[in-house]
N, C-alpha and C positions, 0 to 999 in steps of 0.2 A: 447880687443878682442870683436868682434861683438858678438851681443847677439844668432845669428844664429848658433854658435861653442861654446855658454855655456851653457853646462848641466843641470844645477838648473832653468833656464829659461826655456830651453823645453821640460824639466819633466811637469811644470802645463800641458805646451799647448797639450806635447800627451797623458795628463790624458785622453784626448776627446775620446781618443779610450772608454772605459769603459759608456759613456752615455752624453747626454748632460748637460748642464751646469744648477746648480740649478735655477728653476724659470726661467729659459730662453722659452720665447715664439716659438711656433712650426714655421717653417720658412716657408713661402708662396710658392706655387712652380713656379708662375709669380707674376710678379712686374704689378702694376697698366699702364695701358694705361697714364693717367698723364704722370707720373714717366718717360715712357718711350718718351712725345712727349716731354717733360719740354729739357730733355739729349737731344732729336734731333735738336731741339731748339738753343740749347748752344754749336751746333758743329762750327768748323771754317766756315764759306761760302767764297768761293773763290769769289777775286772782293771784300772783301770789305776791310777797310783801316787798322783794325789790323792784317790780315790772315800774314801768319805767320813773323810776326813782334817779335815775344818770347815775354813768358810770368814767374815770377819766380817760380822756382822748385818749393816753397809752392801753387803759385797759380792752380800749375798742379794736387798739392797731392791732394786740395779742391776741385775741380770740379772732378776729377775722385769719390770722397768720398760722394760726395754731389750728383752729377749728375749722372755718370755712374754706378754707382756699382745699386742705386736702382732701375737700368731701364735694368738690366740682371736677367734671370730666374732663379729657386732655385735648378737646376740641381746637384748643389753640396752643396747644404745648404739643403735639405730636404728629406728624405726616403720616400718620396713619389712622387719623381719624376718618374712617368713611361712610358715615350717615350722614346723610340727609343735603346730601348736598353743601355741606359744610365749608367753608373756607377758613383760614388763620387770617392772621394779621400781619402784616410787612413789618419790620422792622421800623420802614418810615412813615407806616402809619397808624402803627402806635404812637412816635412821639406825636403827630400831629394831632391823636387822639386826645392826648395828654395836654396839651396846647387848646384844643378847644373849648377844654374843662377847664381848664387857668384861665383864658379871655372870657368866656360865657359868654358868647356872642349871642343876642337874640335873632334870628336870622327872619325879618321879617316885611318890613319896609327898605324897599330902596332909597337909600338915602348916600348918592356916590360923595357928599363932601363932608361925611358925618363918617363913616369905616369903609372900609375895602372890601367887606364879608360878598356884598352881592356881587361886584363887581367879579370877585375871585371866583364865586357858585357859579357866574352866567361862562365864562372862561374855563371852567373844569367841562362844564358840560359841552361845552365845545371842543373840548381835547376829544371827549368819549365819543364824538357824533364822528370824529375825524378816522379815531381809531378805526371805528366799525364801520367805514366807509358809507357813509348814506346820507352825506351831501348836504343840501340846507333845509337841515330840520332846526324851524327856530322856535317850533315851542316844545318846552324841556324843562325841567323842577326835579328836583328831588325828595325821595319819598320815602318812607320807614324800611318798605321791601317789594318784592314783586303780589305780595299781595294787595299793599295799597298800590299798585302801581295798575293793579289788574281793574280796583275799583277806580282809577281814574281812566281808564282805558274806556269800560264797560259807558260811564256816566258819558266819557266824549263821544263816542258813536251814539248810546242814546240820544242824546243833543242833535246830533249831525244829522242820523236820519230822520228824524220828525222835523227836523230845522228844512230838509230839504221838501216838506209837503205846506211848510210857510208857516210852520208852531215852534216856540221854543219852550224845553219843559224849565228851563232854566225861570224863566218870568210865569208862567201860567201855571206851573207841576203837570206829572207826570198826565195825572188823568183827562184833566180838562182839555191838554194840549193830543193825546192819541182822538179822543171822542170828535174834536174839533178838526184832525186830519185823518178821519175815518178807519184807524189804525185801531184794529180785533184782538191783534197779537203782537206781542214783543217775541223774537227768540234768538237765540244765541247758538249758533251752527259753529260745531268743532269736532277735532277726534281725538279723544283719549287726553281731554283736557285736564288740568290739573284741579287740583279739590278748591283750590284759591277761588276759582272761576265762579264754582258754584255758588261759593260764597260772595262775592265782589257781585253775581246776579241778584241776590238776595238784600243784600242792601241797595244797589241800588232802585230796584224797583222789579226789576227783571221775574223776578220767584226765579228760585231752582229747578223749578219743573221748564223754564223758558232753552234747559239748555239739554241740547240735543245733538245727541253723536250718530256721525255719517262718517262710521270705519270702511275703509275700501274692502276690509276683508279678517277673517278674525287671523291668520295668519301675517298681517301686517294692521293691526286695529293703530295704529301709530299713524297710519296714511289717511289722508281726506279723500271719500269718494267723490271727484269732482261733478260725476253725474248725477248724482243724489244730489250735491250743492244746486246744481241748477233749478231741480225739481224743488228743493225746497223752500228756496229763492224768488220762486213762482206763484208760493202762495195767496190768495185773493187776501185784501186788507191787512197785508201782514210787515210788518217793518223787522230788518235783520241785521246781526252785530256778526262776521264772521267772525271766530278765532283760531289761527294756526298756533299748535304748539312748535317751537323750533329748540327740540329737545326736552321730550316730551320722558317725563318722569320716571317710567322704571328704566327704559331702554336707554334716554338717550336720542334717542331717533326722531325724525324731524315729517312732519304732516305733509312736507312737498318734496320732489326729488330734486327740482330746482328752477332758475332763470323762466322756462316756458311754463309748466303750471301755476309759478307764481303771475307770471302774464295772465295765464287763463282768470284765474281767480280776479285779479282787477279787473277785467273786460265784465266776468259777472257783477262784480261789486258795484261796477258805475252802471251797467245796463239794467239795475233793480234799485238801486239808491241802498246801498248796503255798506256800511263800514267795515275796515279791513283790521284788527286789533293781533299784533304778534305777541303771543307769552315767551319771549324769550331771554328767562331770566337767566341761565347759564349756558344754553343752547347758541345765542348770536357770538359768543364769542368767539365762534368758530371762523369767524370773518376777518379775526385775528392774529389765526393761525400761520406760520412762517409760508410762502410762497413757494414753497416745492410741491413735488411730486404724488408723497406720502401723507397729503393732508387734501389732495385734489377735489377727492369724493366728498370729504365733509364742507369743501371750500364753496364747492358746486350746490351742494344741498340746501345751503342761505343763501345763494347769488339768488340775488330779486327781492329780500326784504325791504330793499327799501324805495316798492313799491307800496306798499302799507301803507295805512291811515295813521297808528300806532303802534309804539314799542315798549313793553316793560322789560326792565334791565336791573338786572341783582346787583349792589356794588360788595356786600359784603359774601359772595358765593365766590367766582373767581376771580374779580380784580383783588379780594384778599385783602379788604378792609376791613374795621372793628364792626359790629350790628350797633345801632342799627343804619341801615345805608341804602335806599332803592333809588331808581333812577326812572320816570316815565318820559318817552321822548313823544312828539307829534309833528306832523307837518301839518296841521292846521292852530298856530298858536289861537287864533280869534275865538276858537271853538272852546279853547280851555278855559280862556277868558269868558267866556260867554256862562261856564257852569261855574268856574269859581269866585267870580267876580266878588268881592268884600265892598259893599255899597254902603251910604251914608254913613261913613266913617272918616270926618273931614281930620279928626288927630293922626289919622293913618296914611291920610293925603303924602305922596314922594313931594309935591311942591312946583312941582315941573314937568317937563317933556321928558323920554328916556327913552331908549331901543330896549331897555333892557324893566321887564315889570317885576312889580314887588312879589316877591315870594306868596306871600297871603293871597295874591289873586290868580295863582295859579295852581295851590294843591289846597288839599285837606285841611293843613293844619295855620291860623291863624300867628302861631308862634311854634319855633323847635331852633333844635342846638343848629350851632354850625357843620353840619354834616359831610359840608362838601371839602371842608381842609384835607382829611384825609385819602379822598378819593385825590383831588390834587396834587397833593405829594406822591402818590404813584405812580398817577400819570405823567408826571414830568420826570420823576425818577426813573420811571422804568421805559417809560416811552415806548415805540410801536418794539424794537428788538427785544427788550428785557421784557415786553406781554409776550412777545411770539414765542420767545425761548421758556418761559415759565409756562407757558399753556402747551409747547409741544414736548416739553417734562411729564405734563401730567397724561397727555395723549401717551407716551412709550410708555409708563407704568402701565395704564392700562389695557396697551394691548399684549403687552407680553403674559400678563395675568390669564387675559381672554384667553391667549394662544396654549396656555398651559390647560386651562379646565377643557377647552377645545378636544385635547388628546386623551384630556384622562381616562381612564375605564369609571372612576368613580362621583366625578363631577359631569354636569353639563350645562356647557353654556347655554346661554338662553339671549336673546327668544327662538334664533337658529343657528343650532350646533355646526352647520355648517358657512355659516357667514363671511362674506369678506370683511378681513380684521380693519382693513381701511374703512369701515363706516362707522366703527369704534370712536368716540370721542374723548370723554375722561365716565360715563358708567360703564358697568359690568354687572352683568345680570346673570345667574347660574342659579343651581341649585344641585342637594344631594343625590343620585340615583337610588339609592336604600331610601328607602322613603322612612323609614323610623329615623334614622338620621336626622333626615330633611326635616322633621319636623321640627328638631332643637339644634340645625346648625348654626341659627342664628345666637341661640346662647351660648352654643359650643366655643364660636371665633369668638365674641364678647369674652366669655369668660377668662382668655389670654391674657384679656389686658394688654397684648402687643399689639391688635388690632380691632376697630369697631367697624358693625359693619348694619346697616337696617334689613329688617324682616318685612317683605311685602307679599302681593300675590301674585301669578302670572296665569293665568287659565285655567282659572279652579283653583290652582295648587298653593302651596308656600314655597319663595323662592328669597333668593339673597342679594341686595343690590350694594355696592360696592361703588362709592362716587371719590373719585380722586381730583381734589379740588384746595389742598393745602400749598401753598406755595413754598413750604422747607420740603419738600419729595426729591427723595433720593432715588432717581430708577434702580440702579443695583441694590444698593443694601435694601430697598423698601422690596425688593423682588422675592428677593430673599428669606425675610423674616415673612412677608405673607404667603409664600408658598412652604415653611416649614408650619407657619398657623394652620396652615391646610391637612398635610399631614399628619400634625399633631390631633385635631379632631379626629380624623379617620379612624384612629387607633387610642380615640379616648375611652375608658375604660366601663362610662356605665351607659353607652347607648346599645339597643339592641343589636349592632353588627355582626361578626364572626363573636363566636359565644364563649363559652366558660374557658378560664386558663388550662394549661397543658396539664396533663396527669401528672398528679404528685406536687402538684404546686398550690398556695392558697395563698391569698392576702392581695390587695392592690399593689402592694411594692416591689411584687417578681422582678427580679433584675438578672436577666440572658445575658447579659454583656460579660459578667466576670463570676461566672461559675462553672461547675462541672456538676456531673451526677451520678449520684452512687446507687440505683436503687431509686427512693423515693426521697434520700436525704439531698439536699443541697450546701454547698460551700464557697462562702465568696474569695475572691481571689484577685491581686491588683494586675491590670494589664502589664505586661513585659514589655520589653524594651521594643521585643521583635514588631510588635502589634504598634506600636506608635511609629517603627521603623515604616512598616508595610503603607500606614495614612499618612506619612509623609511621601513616599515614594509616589501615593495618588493625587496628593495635592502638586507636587512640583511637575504634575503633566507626565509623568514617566510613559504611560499607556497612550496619551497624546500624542508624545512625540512619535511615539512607535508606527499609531495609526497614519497620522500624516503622513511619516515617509513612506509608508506601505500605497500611499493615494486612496485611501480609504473616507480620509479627511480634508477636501480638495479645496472643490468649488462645492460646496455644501448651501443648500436654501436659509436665506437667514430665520423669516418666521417659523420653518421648521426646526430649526435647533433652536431658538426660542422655546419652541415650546414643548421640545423636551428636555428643557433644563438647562440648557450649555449656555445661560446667559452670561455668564466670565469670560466667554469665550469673546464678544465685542467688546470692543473700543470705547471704552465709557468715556471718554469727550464724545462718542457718535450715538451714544445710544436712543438718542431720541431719532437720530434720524438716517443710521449708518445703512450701506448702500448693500444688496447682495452679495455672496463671494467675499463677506469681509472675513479677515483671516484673523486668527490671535495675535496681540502684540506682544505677550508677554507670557511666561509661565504662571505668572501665580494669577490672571487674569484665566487662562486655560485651565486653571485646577478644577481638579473635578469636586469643590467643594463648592461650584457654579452649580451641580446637578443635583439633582434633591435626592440624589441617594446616599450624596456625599453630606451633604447638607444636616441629615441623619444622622449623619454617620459619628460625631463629636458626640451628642446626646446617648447613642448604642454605646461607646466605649467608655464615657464616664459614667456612666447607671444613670442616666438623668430621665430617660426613656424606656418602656420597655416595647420592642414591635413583637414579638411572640406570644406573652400573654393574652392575647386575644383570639388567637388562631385555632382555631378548635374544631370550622366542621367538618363533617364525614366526608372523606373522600367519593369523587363519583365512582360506581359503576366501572368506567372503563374510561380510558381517555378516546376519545373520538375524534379522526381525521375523515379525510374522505376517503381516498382508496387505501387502504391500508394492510399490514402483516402484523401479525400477532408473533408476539417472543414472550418467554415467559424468565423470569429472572426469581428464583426462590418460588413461592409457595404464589406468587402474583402475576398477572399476566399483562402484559406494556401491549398497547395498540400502538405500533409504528406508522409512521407515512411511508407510502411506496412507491415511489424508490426514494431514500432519506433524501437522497443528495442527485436531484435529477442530474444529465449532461449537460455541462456546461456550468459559465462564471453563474451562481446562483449565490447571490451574499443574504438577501431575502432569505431563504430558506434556511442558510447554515444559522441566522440571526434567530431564525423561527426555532432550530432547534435547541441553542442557546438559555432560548427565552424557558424552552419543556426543563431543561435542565437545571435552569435558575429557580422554576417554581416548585421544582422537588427535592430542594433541598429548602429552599424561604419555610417552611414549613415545619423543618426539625425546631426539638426541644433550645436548640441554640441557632437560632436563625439570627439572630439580630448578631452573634461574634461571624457566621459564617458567609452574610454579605458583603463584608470586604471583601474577602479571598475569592470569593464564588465570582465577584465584580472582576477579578482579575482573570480568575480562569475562564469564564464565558467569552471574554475578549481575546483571549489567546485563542481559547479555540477559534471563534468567528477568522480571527485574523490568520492563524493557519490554514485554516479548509477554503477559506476566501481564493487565499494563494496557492496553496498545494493543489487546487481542482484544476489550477494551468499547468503543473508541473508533468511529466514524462511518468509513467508508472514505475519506473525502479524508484524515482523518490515517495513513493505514496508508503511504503516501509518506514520511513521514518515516524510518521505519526507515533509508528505503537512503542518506540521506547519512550516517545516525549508523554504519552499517556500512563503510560507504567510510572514513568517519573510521578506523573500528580496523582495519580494512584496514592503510589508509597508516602507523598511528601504530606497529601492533606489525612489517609488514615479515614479512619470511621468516623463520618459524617457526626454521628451523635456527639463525639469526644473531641472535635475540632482546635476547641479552645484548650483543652488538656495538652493537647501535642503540642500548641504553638508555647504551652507556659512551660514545658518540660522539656522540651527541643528543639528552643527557638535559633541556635546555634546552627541543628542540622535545617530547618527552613528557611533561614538567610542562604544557606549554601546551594538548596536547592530555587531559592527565587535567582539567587545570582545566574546558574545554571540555565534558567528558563531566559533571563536576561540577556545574555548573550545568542542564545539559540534565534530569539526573537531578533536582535540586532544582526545577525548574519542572514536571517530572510529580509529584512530589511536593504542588508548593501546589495540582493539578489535581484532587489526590483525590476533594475533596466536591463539585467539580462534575463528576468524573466520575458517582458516585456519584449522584446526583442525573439527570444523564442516563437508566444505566441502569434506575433508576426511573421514567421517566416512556419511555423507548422500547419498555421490554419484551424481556422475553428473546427474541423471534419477531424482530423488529427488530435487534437484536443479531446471531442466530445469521444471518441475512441477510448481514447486515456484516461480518462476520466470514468467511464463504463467500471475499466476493471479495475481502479482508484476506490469508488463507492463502496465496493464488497468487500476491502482489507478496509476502509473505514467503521463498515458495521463490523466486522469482525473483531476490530480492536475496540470498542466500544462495550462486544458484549463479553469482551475476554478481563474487560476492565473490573477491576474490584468494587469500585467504586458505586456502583449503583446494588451491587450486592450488599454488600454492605448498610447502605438505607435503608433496601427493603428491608433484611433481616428487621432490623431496627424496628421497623414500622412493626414489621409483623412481632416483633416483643413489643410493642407497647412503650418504644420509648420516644417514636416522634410523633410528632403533630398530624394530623391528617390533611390530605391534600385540599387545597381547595382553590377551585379556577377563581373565583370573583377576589382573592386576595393577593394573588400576585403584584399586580403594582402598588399597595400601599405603600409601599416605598417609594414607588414612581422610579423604578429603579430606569433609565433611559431605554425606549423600544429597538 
């Protein structure tokens, strides 16, 4: 027996449902240019002297093994395939893939006492009517894809509406059957219909000119104007095919909001004799979706499809079958029958009576494979929980994603940045703000190879659509590597962004992470012990814990730490659907290598990256607040906000000044070794002036030796990385120092807490008054910014620049 029909054999292989294979390397989503000109290479070329002279079956197996397989994309080898709408293949339906190609079933004539094949198609399709809740649709066939499913949609409303003026174009054709029921015009009313449509009009009679969009609005061109449909519907001699997209192609987004406009729409459909055709080739699945909360809005937006005349249905997009696989459903079978009828064909005669009709008299194709095995095997495999939970996997990748380009300074999402993430399905739609960017980001993420992604347009412009549709998605890890794909473009080296590398430096493989500078020369150098001490100390939550017990880190928004990064920070059994106020379970779930600064941070410290080489432009002018005081520090003059640190708990603010002090240093010749340390010290700070702005004025003294300390320990900005490889002994002593210090405001909490209880905010904001003026004073006593500027002002760092702050995406 073939090993294809032994059980113990394809146990291991559909282990693969459950994860991939231990130590197996993540799969590329294209195959190298090489790869693929080596395969084109080694095709036959006609004309020359062995073409097809045969070759043996081994030599076929090696060259396809050798040659072609490494020179096709990872469309079905990698979860992070995201064009086009894409789906993989289940593990169980590949073998049944495999299975269909061994039987070669002709899937054609019903014939129940000859094979199973029909009887199994007419039963799949009923699992699928069942999933998607819409009741007794009994005419159903399967079909290549949603495009032929579009052309069998288009043909049955053609039929329907001329059938209802007493012509069938089925028996008479198109023409003689409209002249004969006085019909001028065919037309096809939709919004932001897919390109299939126009085509599926085009064949079948329709022309491309028949179809015609009624956007509610160019700020929602995804929505049907339902008042425009009426008026158009009204036309004199006019016969009409509605079509709703439900999940309509760059967005995602659906043509109706729900239940009552899909109401409305039938009430016009039957009051004009109009068919009602749904494109909802990956869009219905949303009906699928698990029964909470978090899935309401998309659950509401398809309640009432199956009021509809028609349905097309993708099987190989996310139920995550092999291509090719469509699915067109109907409530009116007689209709389907009526156009595909296969007449005087008595060898093709079933022989008998049946509920269930021959394939041939219902689609396109007189003869095709057995397509429906593998749809079948998922269906019962996975059944309504194992779709709900695959499809609300692919739902949390993609909003977390959303959630991140949401906040960024340098992406935006699309079609509005300000969106509820709950109308997110499985795309994502964004684009660059740098618009030189934007025009090659889509080659930029491609060219990773860790991720693919399609280029389309959004209102005028170029944008990036991102369809999360593979059934191996990993929410964390896939989070992960597509938001370091993210940053890695920002700071790719030859788009026009922030410009030429640092003074003194030349070539593409500047590497900040393990050098110093002498002058103009550079010298590499291997990180110390101290420096892998310091990123371990970030990964195992050190600063976590801190924050936590401080209550800084509480009851925290979950989409908003999403989407700055702290995805480690959930519950990964909940990440498709964990609740608010979810707290960390674990430390290395809390590591800050959840956060894309940390995320970086591996790539900064072994030269794999470089973020500095790119940082170059001219500082502004002046830095501009709104009311402000001017300080001058060296030969340059600082625009402060005034008063830094208004009265009262301001964590906003101190975070704002944080953020001033993060960006002028991100800018030195060694910015990529000084965002660790700086990561640490910006959060000390925050977390000290957070707490010390409740404290009594005798303790607002203590700041200035805790700043002297980091004064002395971090040393001149420029030579950062010099100190820590030459003094890593005294900067363990002095982190331990700060470690402790921070642990003793930490056990402070509840009798802070309890103070400001009993002083009053009036008392407080007193104390805090003459708190702020030893804080600017120890600030401008500090060496620390002295020291930069000199820098600056010799020409040995970077110049400042506002638009480059977060390319790190260092957390707000």
């Amino acid at each position: 027996m073939s090993d294809l029909f032994n059980l113990d054999v394809q146990r291991t292989r559909l282990s693969r449902r459950h994860g991939p294979e231990p130590g197996s390397a993540p799969a590329p989503t294209l195959p190298e240019l090489s790869a693929i000109q080596t395969a084109e290479a080694k095709l036959p070329r006609p004309g020359s002297e062995d073409y097809l002279r045969g070759v043996s079956q081994e030599d076929v197996v090696r060259h396809i093994i050798q040659d072609i397989v490494p020179a096709c994309n990872g469309q079905g080898s990698s979860s992070r395939y995201y064009g086009f709408v894409t789906g993989g293949t289940l593990p169980i339906a590949e073998w049944a893939d495999n299975v269909v190609s061994r039987l070669d079933q002709n899937v054609q004539v019903h014939l129940p006492a000859q094979t199973i094949a029909t009887i199994l198609e007419d039963a799949a399709l009923e699992m699928l009517v069942s999933l998607l809740r819409l009741g007794d649709w009994k005419g159903r066939t399967f079909t290549t894809g949603a495009t032929g499913s579009n052309v069998l949609g288009l043909a049955c409303g053609r039929e329907a509406i001329l059938e209802k003026r007493g012509q069938s174009i089925g028996e008479v054709g198109l023409l003689a059957a409209c002249l004969s029921a006085g019909v001028r015009e065919l037309q096809i009313l939709t919004s932001s219909g897919h390109s299939s449509l126009s085509k599926a009009a085009s064949v079948v009679g329709f022309g491309r000119g028949a179809v015609k969009e009624l956007r509610l609005s160019d700020s929602e061109p995804w929505r049907l104007d339902l008042e425009a449909l009426e008026t158009a519907l009204q036309k004199k001699d006019t016969a009409s095919v509605i079509v709703l997209s439900a999940g309509e192609v760059n967005t995602g987004r659906y043509a109706l909001t729900g239940v009552e406009e899909m109401r409305k729409v039938r009430e016009l459909a039957d009051k004009y004799g109009a068919w009602i055709h749904v494109d909802g080739a990956f869009g219905i699945f949303a009906r699928a979706l698990p029964e909470e909360d978090d899935y309401k809005i998309l659950r509401d937006r398809v309640d009432g499809i199956e009021l509809a005349d028609s349905i097309t249905v993708d099987g190989h997009k996310l139920l995550n079958v092999p291509y090719d696989c469509g699915m067109f459903l109907t409530r009116s079978p007689a209709i389907l029958q009526s156009v595909f009828t296969n007449p005087n064909a008595a060898y093709l005669s079933t022989g008998g009576a049946s509920t269930i009709p021959s394939p041939l008299n219902i689609g396109l194709e007189n003869s095709r494979r057995f397509r429906a095995l593998p749809a079948y095997a998922v269906l019962l495999s996975e059944g309504r929980p194992g779709m709900a939970n695959l499809l609300a996997n692919m739902t949390a990748l993609s909003r977390r994603v959303a959630a991140f380009l949401r906040d960024s300074e340098y992406y935006e999402l699309l079609p509005d940045d300000g969106a509820n993430l709950n109308e997110i399905f499985m795309i994502v739609l964004f684009r660059a703000k740098n618009s030189t960017l934007n025009d090659e980001l889509v080659q930029k993420i491609n060219e990773t190879r860790q991720m693919y992604v399609s280029g389309t347009s959004w209102k005028g412009e170029k944008a990036v659509r991102m369809a999360v549709s593979n059934w191996m998605v990993d929410v964390a890890r896939d989070f992960r590597v597509v938001i370091q794909m993210f940053i890695k473009t920002l700071f790719a080296k030859n788009h026009a962004g922030p410009a030429a590398m640092p003074s003194g430096v030349s070539g593409p493989s500047h590497d900040v992470s393990h050098v110093t500078s002498t002058g103009s020369s550079m010298e590499r150098k291997t990180p110390t012990r101290t420096v892998e001490t310091l990123l371990q100390n970030i990964r195992n939550g050190y600063i976590k814990e801190v924050m936590t017990s401080m209550g800084l880190v509480v009851n925290y928004d979950q989409t908003k730490a999403i989407s700055l990064g702290w995805a480690g920070w959930l519950d990964a059994s909940k990440c498709a659907r964990c609740t608010k106020n979810a707290r960390p379970t674990n430390d290395a779930d809390a590591a800050w290598t959840a956060s894309t600064q940390i995320l970086y941070m591996d790539e900064l410290l072994t030269g794999d990256a470089c973020l500095a080489s790119n940082i170059n432009r001219s500082p502004p002018a002046e830095i501009v607040y709104g009311d402000k005081s001017s300080v001058e520090l060296g030969n340059i003059r600082f625009d402060i906000p005034g008063p830094v640190f208004p009265a009262g708990p301001n964590v906003e603010t101190v975070e704002a000044f944080a953020q001033e002090f993060r960006r002028i240093l991100l800018n030195s010749e060694s910015a990529a070794n000084d965002l660790v340390k700086l990561t640490i010290m910006a959060n000390e700070i925050k977390c000290s002036m957070a707490l010390e702005a409740k404290l009594q004025t005798e303790r607002a003294n203590n700041l200035v030796p805790i700043l002297k300390n980091v004064d002395h320990a971090y040393g001149d900005a420029n030579s950062l990385l010099e100190i820590l490889v030459e003094n890593s002994a005294k900067l363990d002593q002095k982190m331990g120092v700060m470690e402790e210090r921070l642990n003793e405001i930490s056990s402070n909490i509840f009798q802070l807490k309890s103070e400001i209880k009993d002083s009053g905010q009036g008392s407080i904001q007193n104390e805090v008054g003459r708190f702020e003026q030893a804080v600017i004073s120890a600030f401008l006593e500090s060496d620390i910014f002295k020291t930069v500027i000199e820098n600056i002002d010799n020409g040995k760092n970077n110049a400042l620049d506002e638009d480059i702050q977060d390319k790190a995406y260092v957390g707000k």
